[in-house]
Structure formats: structure tokens, C-alpha cells
N, C-alpha and C positions, 0 to 999 in steps of 0.2 A: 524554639523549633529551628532547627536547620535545613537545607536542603543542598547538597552534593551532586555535581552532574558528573556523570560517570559515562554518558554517549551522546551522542548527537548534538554536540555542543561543536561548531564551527566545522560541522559538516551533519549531513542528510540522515545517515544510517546508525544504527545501534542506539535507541533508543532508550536510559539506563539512568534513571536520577531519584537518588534516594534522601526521602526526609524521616527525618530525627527527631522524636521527640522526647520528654525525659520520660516515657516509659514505654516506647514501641520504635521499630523501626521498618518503615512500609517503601517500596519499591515501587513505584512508576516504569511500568514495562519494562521488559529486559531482551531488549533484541539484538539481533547478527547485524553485525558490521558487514557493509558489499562492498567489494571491487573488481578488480579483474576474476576472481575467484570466487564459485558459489561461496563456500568453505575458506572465506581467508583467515590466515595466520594469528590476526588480533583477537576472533572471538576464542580461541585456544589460550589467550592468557588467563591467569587466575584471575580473579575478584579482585577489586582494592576495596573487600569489605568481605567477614565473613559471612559466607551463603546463611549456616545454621541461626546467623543472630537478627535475621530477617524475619519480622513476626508475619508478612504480608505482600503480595504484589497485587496491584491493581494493574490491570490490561485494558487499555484503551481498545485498541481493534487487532483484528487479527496477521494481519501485513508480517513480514516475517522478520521484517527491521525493528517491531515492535515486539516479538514473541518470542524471537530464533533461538535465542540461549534460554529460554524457560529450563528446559530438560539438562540443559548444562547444570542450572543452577540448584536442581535437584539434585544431580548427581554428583556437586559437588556439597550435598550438606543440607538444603533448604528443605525445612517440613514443615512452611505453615502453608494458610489454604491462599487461590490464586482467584480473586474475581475478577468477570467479566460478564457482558451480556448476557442471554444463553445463546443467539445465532451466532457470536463470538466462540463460545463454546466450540462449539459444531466445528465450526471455521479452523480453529487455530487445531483441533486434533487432526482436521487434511493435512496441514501446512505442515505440523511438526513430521507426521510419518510421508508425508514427499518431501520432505528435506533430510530426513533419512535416509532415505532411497536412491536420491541424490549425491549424497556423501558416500554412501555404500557404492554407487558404484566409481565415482572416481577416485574412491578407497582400493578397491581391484584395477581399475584400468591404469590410474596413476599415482598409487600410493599416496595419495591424500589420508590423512587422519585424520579418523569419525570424530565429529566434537560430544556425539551422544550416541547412545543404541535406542533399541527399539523399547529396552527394559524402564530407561529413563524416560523415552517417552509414554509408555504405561503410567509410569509413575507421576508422571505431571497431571497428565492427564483426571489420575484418580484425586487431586488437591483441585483441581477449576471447580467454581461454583457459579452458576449458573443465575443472572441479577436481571429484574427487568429495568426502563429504565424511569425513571425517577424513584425507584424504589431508596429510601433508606437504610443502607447497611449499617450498624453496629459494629465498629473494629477493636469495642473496650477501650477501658481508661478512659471514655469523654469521645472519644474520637469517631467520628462518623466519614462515610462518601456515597454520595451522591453521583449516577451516570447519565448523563443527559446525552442527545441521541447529539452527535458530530457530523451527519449527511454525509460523511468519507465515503464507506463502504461498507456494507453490509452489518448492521448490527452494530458498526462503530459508535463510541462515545468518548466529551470529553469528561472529566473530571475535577467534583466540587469535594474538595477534601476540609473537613472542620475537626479540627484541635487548639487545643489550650487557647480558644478563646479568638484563635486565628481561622481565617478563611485562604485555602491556596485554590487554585485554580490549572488545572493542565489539558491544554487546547488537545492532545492526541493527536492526531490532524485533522481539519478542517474539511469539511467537503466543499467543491465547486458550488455553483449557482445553478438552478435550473437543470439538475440532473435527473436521466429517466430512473424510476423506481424508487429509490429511496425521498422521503422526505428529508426538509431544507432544515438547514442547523439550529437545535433548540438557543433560546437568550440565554446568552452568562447571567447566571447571578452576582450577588455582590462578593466580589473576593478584594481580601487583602492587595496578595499576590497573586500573579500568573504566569504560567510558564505558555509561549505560546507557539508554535510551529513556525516557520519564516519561509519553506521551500521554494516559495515564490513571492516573496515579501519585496523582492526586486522590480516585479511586471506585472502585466495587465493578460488576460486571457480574453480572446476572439470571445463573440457571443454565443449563445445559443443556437441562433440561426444560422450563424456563420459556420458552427465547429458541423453540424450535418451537410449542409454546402459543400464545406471541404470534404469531408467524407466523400458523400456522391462526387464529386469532380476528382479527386484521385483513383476511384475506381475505374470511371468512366476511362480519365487518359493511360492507366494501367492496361483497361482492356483493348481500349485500339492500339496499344504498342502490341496487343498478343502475347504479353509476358505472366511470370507469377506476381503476384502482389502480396508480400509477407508481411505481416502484422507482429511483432512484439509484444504482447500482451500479460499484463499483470492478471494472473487466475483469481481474482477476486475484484472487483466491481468494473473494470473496465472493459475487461471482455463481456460482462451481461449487461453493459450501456451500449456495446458496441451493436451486439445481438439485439439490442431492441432496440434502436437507431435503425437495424437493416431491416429488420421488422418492418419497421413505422414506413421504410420509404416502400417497402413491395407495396405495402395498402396504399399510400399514397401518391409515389410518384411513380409512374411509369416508367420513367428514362434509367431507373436502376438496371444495368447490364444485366442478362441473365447469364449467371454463370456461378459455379460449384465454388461454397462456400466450405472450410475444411475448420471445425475445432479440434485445433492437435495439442488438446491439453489435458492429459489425466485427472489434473487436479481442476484445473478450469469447469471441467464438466461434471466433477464429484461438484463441486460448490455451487454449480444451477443447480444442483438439485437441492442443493440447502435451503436457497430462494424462495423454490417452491414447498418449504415444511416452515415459512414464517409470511404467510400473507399479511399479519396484523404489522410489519414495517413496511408495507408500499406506503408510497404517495397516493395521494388522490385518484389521479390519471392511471395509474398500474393499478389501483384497486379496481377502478370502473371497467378495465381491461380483462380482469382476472373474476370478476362479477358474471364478467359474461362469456366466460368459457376462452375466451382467447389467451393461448401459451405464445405470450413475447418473447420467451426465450428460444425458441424455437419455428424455424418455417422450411418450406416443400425444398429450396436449395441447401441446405446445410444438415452438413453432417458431424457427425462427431466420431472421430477416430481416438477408441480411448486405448484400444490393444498398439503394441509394437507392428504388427502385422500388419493393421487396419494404416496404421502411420504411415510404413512403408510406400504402402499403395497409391498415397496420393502421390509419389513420381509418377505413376505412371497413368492419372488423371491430363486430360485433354488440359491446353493451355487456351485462354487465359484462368485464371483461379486466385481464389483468394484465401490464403494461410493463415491461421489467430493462432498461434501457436507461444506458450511460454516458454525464456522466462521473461519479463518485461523489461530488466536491460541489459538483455542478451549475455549473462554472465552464467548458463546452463541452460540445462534441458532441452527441448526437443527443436525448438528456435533455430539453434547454432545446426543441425542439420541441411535445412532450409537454407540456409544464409552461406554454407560452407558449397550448397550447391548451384545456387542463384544470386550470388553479390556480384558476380562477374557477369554477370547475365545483362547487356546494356536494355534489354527488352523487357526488365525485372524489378520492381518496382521494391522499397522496403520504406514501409508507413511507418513512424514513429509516434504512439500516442500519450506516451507517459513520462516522468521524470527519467531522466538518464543520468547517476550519479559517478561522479568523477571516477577512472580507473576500470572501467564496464567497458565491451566492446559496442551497446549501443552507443556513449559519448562519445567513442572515437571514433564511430562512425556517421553520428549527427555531427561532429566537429569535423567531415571531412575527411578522413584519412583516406590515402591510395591507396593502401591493400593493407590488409589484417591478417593476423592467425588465426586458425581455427580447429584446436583436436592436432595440433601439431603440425598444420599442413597452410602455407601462405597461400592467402586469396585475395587478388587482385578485386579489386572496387572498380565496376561498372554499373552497376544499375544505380536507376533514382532514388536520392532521397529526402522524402518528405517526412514532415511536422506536422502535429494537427496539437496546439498548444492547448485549444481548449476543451477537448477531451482529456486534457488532468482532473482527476480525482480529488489533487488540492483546491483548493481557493486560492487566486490571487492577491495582490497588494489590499484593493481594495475590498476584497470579500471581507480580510482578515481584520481591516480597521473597519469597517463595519460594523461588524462582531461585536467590536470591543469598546465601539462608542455606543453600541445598544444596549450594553451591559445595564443591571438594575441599579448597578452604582458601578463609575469608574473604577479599577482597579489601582491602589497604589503604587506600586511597582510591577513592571513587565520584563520577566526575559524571555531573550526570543533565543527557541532553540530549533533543533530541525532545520536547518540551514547552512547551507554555506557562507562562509564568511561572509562574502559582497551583501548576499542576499538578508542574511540577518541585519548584518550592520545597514544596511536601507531601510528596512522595516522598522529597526530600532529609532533609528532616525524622522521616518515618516510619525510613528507612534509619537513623538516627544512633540513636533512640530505641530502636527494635527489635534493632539490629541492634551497637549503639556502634562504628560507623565511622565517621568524618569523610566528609561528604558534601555537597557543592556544585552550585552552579547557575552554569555559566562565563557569561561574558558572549560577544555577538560576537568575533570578532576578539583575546580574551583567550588567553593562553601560560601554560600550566603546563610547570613541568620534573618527569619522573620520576625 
């Protein structure tokens, strides 16, 4: 058995690694490369593998770094079936056709080219099969996979893949600690090998306590400055932790500012509603919530502006306020709006709650920069800006070795992918040290045999 890393190998995005075996060839996600550009340049290259000779893809979660080329990869040839959860399901049909819609329009405004149509997303969509999770899949010839829940984001899992006798392992991503709604990451089994995420294999994440603290205390000094307070938000689990964090503090804490919450996310607010068509994935705490009639995703300040119209409008909402708007790092959608009208704004606060991968205008804006482009037009940087590290969706350093020393047997070899260099090679490092397994940072395009 082989396996080939084809994305997210000494960086974050494009998730894309294909194993081999002498009778099948199955795909581990196949997602969009990010950077300055929803739609960049790299996921328009071919394959360095035939689409058609692919008997399988397994999809970890829905994220679009995980999914993005699906429909590419139809369209260029692929007919076998696509499994995934089934609230993955659901998920990744929003994500493909608002990434469409996406591409379509800065296909018209600035001649960007479509990496897929609407016809390929049809098409992908009619190959997902829909898996719960510890279920048993059958992929023929001996080979089986197993999806165990990953606590990332909604329906996320990772993956126990069994052939010729070998056991692989692929983390997908990891969920944080102590997040609302979703339950905490099932145990690894015994695998061979593992491939395992790194995105923050570098640091440590604020606690529980802390990451809602910061919350409230950025709002709080956002609204005595009398500004906007803009949120960047990833439309899949970070905005319905956010929503139910502002939740938890109306019931609970008084000192939460009253004032107009806005969700300016098309696709943000198709996916609460996915939420609520899978009660049997809360956690404990969101079941006993959801037992008793209370919608966390929702309360008497917040609105959701899903029309262009409705979006409009909040200019002309009373200030102070608070914007959740994608994409989460700021590399599209309705965000860069906001941001092209309120970064100069010294009175304007811009939240940063999620990874910002290198080449994005969040990074260069969490890195400081004095003024940016935006739609073609330079914007001077005056407003605030804050970090809230532990509202990531990932797991930290030590979530991930955790993990990996609770396994039901060590894993033989580890590579760590999903990572930036620094941050792999940390992880890699800590793993060996902590942990004395052999542990690696593959390169692009590099083949290890199991």
C-alpha cells in the first residue's frame, strides 16, 4: 500500500492524499487550495493522477479545503461513489453550490474562471453516500473504513481505513476542547499509520473560560468605542458556537451589551438549519438544551440577513453592532463588504476567530498591515484588531498529542499534514519526543509505502 500526498502537505489548504492499493485506489478529500483568491490558480491545475482511475473518495468533513475540487474532480473523469457522514452530506451540497455562486460571480465582475458549473455540482452530489458514524463500510477487495466523529464541525469525522492487512489512520481535523454542541473526539483505534492535521501543532489555545471572557470583553470595548464590530466567520461550526456562546451569555450574564446582532451569511444560516435536522450529534449540554424547547441558535437580538437587500440594510442599522459575516479569512463574500467600509473606521472593531492561512486578507490583516485592497479600491487600516485563539475549531498542540497517546495502541508512524511548515515540523517533533514514534512532515507530491 501506498500513499501520495497531493495537498495540504507544508501548508493548511487543499486537502488531497491518495492511497494505493494492488486493487483500488481511494482518495482522502479533495479540497480547494486558499489564498489571496476564493478561486486561486492552483486548484485549475490537472490532477497528478487520473480522476477516472479513482475507485473512491472518503470526506472527512465538509470545510471547503476538504471538498472544493469534488466537482472538479467529476468533471474531470471521476464515477466512483463519495462517502461521507450524512450531516456532511447536507453540508458539503451548501458549500459546493455557494462556491459556485462565488466563482460565477467573480467569473462576470473579474473574469475569474469557473473551476466547476452547477451541472458538476449535480453531479457530485448524485455519487455522496450518506454513512453514520462507526458504521462499517465495505470498499471491496478486503478493504473496509470506518468514520469516527472528529468534534471539528458538524458531522465531521476522522478516518480508520483497513486494507491488505494494514491499518491507516487520517485525523481530517481535529476538533478544539470543550466546544458547544458538538460532542469531544471519539479514541483512535489501533492503526498502523496516521496521517494527522498540525494547523496548530505549534501552540496552545486560551481555555474554555477564557475564549467566552474574551468574547464578552471585546464586545463590551467595541461597544463603548460606538463602532461596528465585524466578525469573519467560517459558515460552518464557528459561527453556531458563536451563536450559542451569545446565547449562553443573554441567559446568563447580564453585562452582555444590548445591541443588533446581524448574520450576513447565506450559507451560514442554510447550515443552522442543517443543525437543527440532526439533534442525535449534540453533546450532552445542547441535547438537554434542545429537550427543552430552547433554540441556541438563535435569540430576540439577531437577525439574519440571508437576501442581498436584507445585507444592504445593516449600513444603515444604528451603531454600535455586531456583523458575523463570511468568508472566515476574508478571501470572499460578503465580509470584504464590511471590512472595505469599516477597516478605517478607528471606532471599528474586526474580531478574528478562526485560522488565517497565509496569502488571505485576514493574515495580512492579523499580521498588521496598514492599509489593504479591497474590490480594487485601497483601504487604509484603522480599526482594532483582535484574536480570540480559542474559538478555533482545531485542537491545539496538546489536544492533538493527546489524541494520539489515548489511541488503543500507538500508531507506528505519524505524518503530520494540514500544517504549515513551522507548525508541522513542531508537532512532528513534539510527537517523537513525547511520544517516541517516528514522525514526519511529507512533502507535496512525495509517496510513502505502508
Amino acid at each position: 500500500m501506498n500513499i501520495t500526498f497531493h495537498g495540504a502537505a507544508h501548508g493548511v489548504t487543499g486537502s488531497c492524499h491518495l492511497v494505493e492499493t494492488q486493487g483500488k485506489k481511494i482518495l482522502f478529500d479533495c479540497g480547494m487550495f486558499q489564498g489571496s483568491n476564493f478561486n486561486e490558480g492552483k486548484n485549475h491545475d490537472d490532477f497528478p493522477f487520473d480522476p477516472a482511475s479513482i475507485d473512491a473518495v472518503i470526506v472527512s468533513h465538509a470545510h471547503i479545503d476538504h471538498t472544493g475540487r469534488v466537482p472538479k474532480l467529476v468533471r474531470d473523469g471521476f464515477r466512483g461513489k463519495i462517502y461521507m457522514t450524512k450531516a456532511t452530506c447536507r453540508l458539503t451540497e451548501l458549500i459546493w453550490n455557494d462556491a459556485y455562486h462565488i466563482m460565477k460571480y467573480d467569473y462576470k465582475k473579474f473574469q475569474v474562471p469557473l473551476l466547476y458549473d452547477e451541472s458538476d455540482v449535480e453531479m457530485a452530489v448524485s455519487h455522496c453516500h450518506g454513512v453514520d458514524y462507526h458504521e462499517t463500510i465495505d470498499l471491496g477487495d478486503g478493504m473496509t473504513v470506518i468514520f469516527k466523529d472528529a468534534g471539528h464541525i458538524f458531522g465531521s469525522a476522522f478516518i480508520e481505513f483497513h486494507a491488505e492487512g494494514k491499518k491507516v489512520g487520517f485525523s481530517g481535523d481535529l476538533g478544539n476542547i470543550n466546544v458547544p454542541i458538538l460532542r469531544g473526539t471519539d479514541q483512535l483505534g489501533a492503526v498502523d499509520v496516521l496521517l494527522t492535521e498540525s494547523t496548530y501543532g505549534d501552540r496552545l489555545h486560551e481555555t474554555e473560560k477564557t475564549r467566552k471572557e474574551l468574547l464578552l470583553q471585546l464586545i463590551m470595548d467595541g461597544t463603548k468605542r460606538g463602532g461596528v464590530m465585524m466578525m469573519p466567520s467560517f459558515s460552518l461550526e464557528r459561527t453556531q458556537e458563536i451563536l450559542y456562546i451569545l446565547d449562553e451569555l443573554l441567559e446568563t450574564d447580564k453585562t452582555l451589551p444590548d445591541i443588533p446582532v446581524f448574520l450576513d451569511s447565506p450559507l451560514a444560516i442554510r447550515a443552522t438549519r442543517v443543525y437543527k435536522e440532526f439533534p442525535e450529534y449534540y453533546n450532552k449540554k445542547a441535547t438537554e438544551k434542545y429537550m427543552k424547547g430552547n433554540d441556541f441558535l438563535d435569540f430576540k437580538r439577531l437577525k439574519f440577513t440571508e437576501t442581498v437587500e436584507e445585507s444592504k440594510g445593516i449600513n444603515n442599522a444604528d451603531t454600535p453592532k455586531l456583523i458575523i459575516a463570511g468568508a472566515g479569512m476574508m478571501n470572499g463574500g460578503r465580509i470584504l463588504h464590511h471590512a472595505k467600509r469599516y477597516l478605517s473606521d478607528p471606532k471599528a472593531t474586526l474580531i478574528i476567530v478562526g485560522y488565517q492561512a497565509h496569502g488571505t486578507l485576514g493574515r495580512r490583516l492579523y499580521e498588521g498591515a496598514e492599509s489593504v485592497t479591497i474590490h480594487g479600491s485601497k483601504v487604509k487600516v484603522h480599526c482594532q484588531i483582535k484574536a480570540i485563539g480559542a474559538l478555533s475549531a482545531h485542537g491545539d498542540q496538546t489536544k492533538i498529542i493527546s489524541w494520539i497517546r489515548n489511541a488503543e495502541e500507538l500508531p507506528g508512524k505519524i505524518y503530520c499534514v494540514h500544517g504549515e511548515e513551522h507548525a508541522a515540523t513542531a508537532l512532528a517533533h513534539k510527537i517523537t519526543k513525547s511520544l517516541d514514534i517516528e514522525a514526519f512532515v511529507p512533502n507535496e507530491g512525495e509517496s510513502v509505502e505502508v
